[in-house]
C-alpha positions as CSV (number, residue, x, y, z in Angstrom):
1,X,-8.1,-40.6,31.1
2,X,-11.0,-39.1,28.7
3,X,-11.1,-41.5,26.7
4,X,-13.4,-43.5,28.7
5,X,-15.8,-40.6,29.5
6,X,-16.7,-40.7,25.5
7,X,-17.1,-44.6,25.5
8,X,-19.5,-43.9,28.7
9,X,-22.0,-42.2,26.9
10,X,-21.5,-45.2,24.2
11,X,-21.8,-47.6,26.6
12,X,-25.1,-46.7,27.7
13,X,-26.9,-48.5,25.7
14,X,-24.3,-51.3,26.1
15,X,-23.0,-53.1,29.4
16,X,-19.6,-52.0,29.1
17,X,-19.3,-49.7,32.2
18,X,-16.7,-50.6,34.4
């Protein structure tokens, strides 16, 4: 899944990292 690496750097400066 890459889809997840692009929401990674989105959730940095949210608290969505699983």
């Amino acid at each position: 899944m890459q889809s997840w690496r692009r929401l990674e750097r989105e959730a940095e400066g949210r608290s969505t990292v699983m």
